[in-house]
C-alpha positions, 0 to 999 in steps of 0.5 A: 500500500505504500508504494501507491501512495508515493506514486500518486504524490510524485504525479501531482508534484510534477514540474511543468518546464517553462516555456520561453516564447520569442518577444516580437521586435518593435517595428515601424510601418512605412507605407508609401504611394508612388504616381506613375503617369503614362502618355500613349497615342490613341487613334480616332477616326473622324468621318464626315457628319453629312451625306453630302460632306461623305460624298466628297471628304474622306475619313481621317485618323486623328492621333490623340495623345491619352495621358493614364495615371496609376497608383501603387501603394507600398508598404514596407516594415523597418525595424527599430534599432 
């Protein structure tokens, strides 16, 4: 009988190890917005409004310049020293 009863104790008297969890480092976010803004040609072709001007004008193309702008945003994480 006393050999269960010291085993019982040494099972409730266990140590539980302790485990050490890694501390994140401070960091800062930089988030910036950079504009690119691209020319591309862009054809149109004008036709003549009546019949009569149909009759005697041409179509003509007409290369108008188309001006985009795009937006990319990046962000970036730096570590504080």
């Amino acid at each position: 009988m006393t050999t269960k009863k010291s085993k019982r104790r040494n099972a409730r008297s266990r140590t539980v190890p302790v485990i050490e969890l890694p501390v994140p480092k401070p960091t800062t976010e930089v988030v910036t917005e950079e504009t690119y803004v691209t020319t591309e040609p862009e054809v149109e072709i004008r036709k003549p409004g009546t019949l009569a001007q149909a009759l005697t004008e041409p179509s003509v193309a007409v290369v108008k310049p188309k001006s985009r702008v795009r937006k990319e945003v990046v962000s970036r994480s730096r570590r504080s020293a």
